[in-house]
Short mmCIF file of the C-alpha atoms (twelve columns), coordinates in Angstrom:
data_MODEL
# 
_entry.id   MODEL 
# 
loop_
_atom_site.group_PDB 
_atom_site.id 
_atom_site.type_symbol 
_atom_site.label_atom_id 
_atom_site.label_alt_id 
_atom_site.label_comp_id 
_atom_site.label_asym_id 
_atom_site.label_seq_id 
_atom_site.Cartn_x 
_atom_site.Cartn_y 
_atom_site.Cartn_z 
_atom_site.pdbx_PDB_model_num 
ATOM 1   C CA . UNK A 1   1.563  34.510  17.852 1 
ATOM 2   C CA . UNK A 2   4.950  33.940  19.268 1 
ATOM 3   C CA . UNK A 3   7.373  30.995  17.790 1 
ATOM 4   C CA . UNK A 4   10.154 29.392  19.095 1 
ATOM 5   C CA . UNK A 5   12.797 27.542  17.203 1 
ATOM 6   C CA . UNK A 6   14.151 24.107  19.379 1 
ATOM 7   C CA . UNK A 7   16.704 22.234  18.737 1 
ATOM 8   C CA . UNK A 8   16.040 18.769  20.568 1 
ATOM 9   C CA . UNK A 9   18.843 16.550  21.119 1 
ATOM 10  C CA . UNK A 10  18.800 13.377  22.692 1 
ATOM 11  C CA . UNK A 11  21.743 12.917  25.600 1 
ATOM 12  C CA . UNK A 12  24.637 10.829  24.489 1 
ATOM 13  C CA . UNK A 13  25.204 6.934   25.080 1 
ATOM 14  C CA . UNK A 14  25.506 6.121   28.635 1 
ATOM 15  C CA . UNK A 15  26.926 3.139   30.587 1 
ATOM 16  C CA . UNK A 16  22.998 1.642   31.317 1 
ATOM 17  C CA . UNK A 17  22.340 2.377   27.262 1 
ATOM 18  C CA . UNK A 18  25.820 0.554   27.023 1 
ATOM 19  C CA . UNK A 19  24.462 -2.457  28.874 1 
ATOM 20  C CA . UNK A 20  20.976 -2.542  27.187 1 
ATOM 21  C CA . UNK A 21  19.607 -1.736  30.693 1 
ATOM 22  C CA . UNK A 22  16.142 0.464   31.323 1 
ATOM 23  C CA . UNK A 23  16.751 3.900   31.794 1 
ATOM 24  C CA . UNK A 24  13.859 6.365   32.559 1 
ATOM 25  C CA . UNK A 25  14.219 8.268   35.762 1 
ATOM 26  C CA . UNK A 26  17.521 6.461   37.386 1 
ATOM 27  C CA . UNK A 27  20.642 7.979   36.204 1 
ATOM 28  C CA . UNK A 28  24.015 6.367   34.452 1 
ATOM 29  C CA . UNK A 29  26.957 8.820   33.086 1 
ATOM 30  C CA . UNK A 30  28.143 8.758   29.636 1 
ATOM 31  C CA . UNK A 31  30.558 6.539   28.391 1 
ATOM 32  C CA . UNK A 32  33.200 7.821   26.520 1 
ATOM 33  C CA . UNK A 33  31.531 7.470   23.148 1 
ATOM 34  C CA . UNK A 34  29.008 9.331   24.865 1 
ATOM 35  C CA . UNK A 35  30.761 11.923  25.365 1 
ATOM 36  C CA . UNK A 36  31.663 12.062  21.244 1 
ATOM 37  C CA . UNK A 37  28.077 11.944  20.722 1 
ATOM 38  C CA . UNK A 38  27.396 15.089  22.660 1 
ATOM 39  C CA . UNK A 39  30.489 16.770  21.374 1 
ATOM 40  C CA . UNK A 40  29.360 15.810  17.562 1 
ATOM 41  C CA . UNK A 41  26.348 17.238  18.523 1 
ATOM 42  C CA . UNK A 42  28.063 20.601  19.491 1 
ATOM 43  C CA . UNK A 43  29.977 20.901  16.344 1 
ATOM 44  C CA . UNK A 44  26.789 20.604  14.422 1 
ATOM 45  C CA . UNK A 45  24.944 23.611  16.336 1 
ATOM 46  C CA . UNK A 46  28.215 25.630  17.043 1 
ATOM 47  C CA . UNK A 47  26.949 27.996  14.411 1 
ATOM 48  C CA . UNK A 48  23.629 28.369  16.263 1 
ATOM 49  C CA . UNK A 49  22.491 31.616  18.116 1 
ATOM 50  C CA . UNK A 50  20.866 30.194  20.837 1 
ATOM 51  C CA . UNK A 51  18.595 32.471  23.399 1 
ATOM 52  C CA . UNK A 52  18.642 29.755  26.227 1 
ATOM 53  C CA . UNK A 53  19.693 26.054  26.629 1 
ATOM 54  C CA . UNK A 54  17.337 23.590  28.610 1 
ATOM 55  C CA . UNK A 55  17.806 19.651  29.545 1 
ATOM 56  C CA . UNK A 56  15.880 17.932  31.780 1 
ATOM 57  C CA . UNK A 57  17.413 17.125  35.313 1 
ATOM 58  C CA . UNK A 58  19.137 14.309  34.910 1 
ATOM 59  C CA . UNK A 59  22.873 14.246  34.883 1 
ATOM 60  C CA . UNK A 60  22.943 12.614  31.802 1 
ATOM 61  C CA . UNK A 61  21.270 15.148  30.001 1 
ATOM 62  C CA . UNK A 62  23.031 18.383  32.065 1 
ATOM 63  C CA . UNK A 63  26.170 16.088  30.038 1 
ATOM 64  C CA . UNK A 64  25.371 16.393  27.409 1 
ATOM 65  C CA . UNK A 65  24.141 20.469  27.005 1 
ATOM 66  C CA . UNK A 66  27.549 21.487  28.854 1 
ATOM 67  C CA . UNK A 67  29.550 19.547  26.200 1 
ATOM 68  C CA . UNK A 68  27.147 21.495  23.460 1 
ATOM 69  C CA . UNK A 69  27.073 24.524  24.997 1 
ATOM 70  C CA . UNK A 70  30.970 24.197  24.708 1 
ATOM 71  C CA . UNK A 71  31.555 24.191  21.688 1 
ATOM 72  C CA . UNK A 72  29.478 27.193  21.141 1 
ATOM 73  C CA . UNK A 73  31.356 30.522  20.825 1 
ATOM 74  C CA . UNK A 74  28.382 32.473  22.677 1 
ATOM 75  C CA . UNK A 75  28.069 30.050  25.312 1 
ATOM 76  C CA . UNK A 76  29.333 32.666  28.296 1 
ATOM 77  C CA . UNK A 77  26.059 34.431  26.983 1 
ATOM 78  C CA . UNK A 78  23.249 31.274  27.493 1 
ATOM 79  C CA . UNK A 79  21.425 30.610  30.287 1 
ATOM 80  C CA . UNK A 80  20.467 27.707  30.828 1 
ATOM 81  C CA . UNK A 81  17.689 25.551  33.078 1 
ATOM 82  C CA . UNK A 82  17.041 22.290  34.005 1 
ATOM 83  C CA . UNK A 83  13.091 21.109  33.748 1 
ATOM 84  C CA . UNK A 84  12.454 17.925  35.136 1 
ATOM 85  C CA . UNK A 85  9.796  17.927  32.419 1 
ATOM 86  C CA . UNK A 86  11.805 17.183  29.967 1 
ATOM 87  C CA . UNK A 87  12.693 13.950  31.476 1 
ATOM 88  C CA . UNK A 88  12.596 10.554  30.045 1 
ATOM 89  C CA . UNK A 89  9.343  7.803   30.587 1 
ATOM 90  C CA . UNK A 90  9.308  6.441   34.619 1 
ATOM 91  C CA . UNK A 91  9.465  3.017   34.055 1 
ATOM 92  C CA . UNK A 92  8.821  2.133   37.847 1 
ATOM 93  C CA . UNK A 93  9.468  -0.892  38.648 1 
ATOM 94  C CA . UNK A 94  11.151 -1.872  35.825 1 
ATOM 95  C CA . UNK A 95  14.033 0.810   36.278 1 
ATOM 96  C CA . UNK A 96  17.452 -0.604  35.581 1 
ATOM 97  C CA . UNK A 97  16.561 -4.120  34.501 1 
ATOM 98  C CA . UNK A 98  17.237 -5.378  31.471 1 
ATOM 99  C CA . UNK A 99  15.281 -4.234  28.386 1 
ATOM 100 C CA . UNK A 100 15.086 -7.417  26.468 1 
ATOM 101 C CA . UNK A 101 13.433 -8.733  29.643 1 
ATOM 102 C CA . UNK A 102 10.964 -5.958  30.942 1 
ATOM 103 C CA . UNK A 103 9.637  -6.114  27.277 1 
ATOM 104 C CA . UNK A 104 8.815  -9.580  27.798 1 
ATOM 105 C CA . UNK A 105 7.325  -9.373  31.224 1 
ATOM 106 C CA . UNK A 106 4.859  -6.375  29.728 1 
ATOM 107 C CA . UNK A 107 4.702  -7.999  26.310 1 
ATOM 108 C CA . UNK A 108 3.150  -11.007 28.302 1 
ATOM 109 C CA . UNK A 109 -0.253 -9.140  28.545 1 
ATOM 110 C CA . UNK A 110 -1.078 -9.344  24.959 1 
ATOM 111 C CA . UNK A 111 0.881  -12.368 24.105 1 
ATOM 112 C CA . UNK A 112 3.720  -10.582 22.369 1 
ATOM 113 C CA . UNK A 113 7.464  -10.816 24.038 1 
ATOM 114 C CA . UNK A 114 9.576  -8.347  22.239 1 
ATOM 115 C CA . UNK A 115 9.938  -4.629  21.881 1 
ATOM 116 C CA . UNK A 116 9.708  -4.233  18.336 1 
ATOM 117 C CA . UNK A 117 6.670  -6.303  18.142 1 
ATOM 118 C CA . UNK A 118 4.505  -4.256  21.503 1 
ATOM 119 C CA . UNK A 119 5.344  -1.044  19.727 1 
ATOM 120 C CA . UNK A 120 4.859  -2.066  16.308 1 
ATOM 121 C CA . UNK A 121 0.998  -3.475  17.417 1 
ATOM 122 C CA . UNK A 122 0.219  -0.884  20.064 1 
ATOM 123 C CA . UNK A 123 2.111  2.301   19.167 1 
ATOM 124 C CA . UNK A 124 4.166  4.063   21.513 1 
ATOM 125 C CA . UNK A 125 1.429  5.367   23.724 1 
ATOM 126 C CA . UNK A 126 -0.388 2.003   23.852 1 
ATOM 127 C CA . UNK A 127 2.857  0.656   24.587 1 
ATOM 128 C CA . UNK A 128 3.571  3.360   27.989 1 
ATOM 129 C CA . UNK A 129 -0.126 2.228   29.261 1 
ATOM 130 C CA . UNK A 130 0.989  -1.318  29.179 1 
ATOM 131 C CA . UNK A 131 4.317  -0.869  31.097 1 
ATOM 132 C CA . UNK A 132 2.000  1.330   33.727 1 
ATOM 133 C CA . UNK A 133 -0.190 -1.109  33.838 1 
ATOM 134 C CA . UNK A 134 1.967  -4.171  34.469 1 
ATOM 135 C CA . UNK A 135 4.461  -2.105  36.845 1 
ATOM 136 C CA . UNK A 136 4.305  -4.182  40.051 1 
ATOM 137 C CA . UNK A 137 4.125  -1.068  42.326 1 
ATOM 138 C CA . UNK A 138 2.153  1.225   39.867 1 
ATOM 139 C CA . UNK A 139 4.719  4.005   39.511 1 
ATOM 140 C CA . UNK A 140 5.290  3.907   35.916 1 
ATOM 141 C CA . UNK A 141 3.999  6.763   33.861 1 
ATOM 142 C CA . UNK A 142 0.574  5.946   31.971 1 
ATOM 143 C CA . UNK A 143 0.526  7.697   29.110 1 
ATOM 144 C CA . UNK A 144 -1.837 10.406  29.948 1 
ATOM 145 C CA . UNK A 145 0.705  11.139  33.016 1 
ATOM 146 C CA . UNK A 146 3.669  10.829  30.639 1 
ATOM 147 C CA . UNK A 147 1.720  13.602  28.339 1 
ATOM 148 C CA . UNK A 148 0.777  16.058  31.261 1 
ATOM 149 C CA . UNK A 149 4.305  16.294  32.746 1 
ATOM 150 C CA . UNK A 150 5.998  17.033  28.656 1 
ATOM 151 C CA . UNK A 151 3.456  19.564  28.294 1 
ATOM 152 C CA . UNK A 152 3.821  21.448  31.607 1 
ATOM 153 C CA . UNK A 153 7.695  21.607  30.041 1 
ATOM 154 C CA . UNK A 154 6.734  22.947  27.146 1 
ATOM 155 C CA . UNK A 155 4.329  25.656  28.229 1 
ATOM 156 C CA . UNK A 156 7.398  26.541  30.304 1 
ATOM 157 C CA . UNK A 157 9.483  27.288  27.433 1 
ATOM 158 C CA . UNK A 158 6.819  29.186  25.928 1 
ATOM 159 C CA . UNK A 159 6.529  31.153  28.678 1 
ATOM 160 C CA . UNK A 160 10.367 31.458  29.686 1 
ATOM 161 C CA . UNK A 161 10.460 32.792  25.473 1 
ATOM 162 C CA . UNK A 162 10.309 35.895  23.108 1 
ATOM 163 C CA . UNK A 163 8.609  35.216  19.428 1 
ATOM 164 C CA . UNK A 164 11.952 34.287  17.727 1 
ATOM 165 C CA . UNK A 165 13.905 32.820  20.064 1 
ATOM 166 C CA . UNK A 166 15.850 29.702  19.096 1 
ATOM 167 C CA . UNK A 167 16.807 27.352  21.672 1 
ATOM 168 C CA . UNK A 168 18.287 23.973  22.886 1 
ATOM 169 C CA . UNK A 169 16.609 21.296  24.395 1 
ATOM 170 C CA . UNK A 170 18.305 18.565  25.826 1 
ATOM 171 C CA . UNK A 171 16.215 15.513  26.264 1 
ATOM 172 C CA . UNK A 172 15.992 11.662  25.768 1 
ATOM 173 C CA . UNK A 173 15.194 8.789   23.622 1 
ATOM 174 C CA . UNK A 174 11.627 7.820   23.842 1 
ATOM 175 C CA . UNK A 175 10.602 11.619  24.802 1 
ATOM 176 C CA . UNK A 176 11.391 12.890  21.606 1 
ATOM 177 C CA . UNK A 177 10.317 9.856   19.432 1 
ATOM 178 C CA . UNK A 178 7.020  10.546  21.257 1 
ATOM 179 C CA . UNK A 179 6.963  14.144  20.209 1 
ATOM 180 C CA . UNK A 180 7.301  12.919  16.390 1 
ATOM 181 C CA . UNK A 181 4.995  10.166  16.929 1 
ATOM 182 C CA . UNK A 182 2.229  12.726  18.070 1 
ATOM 183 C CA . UNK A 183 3.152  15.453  16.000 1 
ATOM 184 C CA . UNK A 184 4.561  14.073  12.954 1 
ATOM 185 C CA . UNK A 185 3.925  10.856  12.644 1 
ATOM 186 C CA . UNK A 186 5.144  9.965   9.332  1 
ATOM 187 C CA . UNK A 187 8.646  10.975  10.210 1 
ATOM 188 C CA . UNK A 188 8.820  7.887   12.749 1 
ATOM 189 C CA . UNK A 189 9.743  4.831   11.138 1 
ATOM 190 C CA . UNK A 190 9.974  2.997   14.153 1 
ATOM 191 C CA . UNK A 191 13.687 3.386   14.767 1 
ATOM 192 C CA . UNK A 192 15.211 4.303   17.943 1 
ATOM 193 C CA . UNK A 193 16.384 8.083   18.403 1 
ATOM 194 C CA . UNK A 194 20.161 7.788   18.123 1 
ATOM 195 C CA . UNK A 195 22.381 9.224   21.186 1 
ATOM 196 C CA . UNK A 196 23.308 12.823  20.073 1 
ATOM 197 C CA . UNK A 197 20.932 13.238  17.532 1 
ATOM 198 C CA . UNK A 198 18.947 16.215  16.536 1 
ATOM 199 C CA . UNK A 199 15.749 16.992  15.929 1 
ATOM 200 C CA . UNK A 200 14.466 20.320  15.126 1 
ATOM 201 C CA . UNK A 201 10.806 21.970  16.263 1 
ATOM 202 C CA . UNK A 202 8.881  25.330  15.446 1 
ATOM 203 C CA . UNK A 203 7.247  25.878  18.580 1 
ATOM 204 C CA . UNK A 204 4.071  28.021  18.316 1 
ATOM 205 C CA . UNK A 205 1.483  28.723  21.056 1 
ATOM 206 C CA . UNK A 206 -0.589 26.121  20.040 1 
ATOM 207 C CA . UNK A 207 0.764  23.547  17.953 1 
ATOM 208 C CA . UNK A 208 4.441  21.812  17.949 1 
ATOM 209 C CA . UNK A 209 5.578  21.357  13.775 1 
ATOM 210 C CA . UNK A 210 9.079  19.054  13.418 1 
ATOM 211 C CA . UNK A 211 11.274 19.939  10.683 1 
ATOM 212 C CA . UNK A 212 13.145 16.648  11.187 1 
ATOM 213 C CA . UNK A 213 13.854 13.976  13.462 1 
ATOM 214 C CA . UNK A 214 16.969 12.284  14.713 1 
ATOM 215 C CA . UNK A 215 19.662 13.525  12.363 1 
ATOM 216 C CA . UNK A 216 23.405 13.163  13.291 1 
ATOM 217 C CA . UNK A 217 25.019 14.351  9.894  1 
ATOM 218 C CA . UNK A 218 25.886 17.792  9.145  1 
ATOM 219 C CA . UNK A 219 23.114 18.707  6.728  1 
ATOM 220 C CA . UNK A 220 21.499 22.469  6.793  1 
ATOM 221 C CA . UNK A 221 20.325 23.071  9.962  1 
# 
């Protein structure tokens, strides 16, 4: 059975995260204490042999590996790959709006107006089917689409990996709080995954196991 060691870390603070805007597919650059968040992030897993580095496609999160990789001394050595499967939710419709507000608008469906509130009632997958289903043009992932696309990425790392290899994944927010919320549920105490956090998985071919979840100190790795 082959198993993969992946370090997740979530892309660093943008100028849409800045102004509490939705941010799924559509694209924002860091800000500059984005760019501290990614670089933290690098001197935590500078020490890290990593086989390959992956990040979704979005500029955000291609950032935020090239500021890791950086600070690695084997970085000349890893290859890395974009997989648009490691991208965040598509909100649809409610791309770039304000969060506060597109919260309301698909809290109205079950009388509730307020992030914290649809997710703490419905869960986070509950919660996806509710923003697909009150996306005016019907674009936003459901959550069995949401599910399909992750693990299409992940069968690609399998397959793109040796039995030992350990390797970076650069993703977002709500992606990885969804892999802890499936996979290790008690770990997820409904906060949001910080900007340049880390969260470490064992990777097997047939289950996903998370050490820990959004960490942004410099305990053992």
């Amino acid at each position: 059975m082959k198993t993969i060691t992946a370090y997740f870390v979530r892309h660093g603070q943008t100028m849409l995260n800045h102004y509490n805007k939705v941010q799924g597919w559509i694209d924002s650059p860091l800000t500059d204490r984005g760019i501290a968040d990614a670089k933290r992030a690098g001197e935590q897993l500078k020490a890290i042999n990593f086989t390959a580095a992956y990040s979704s496609d979005s500029g955000r999160a291609i950032e935020t590996a090239r500021h890791i990789l950086k600070a690695n001394p084997n970085n000349l050595n890893i290859i890395s790959y974009q997989y648009p499967e490691f991208r965040e939710q598509c909100h649809g419709y409610f791309e770039g709006n304000d969060l506060n507000q597109m919260w309301q608008f698909v809290g109205a469906q079950v009388k509730l107006t307020s992030e914290s509130d649809v997710l703490g009632t419905y869960g986070l997958e509950k919660a996806r089917d509710l923003i697909h289903q009150a996306d005016l043009y019907g674009e936003a992932e459901s959550n069995d689409m949401f599910w399909d696309r992750l693990s299409r990425g992940f069968d690609k790392l399998r397959d793109n990996s040796e039995d030992g290899d350990t390797v970076l994944v650069v993703s977002h927010g709500m992606t990885i709080r969804s892999i802890v919320d499936r996979y290790a549920p008690e770990l997820d105490e409904g906060v949001a995954t910080i900007n340049g956090s880390l969260t470490k998985l064992t990777i097997t071919d047939d289950n996903i196991h998370v050490e820990f979840f959004n960490r942004v100190s410099g305990e053992d790795l």
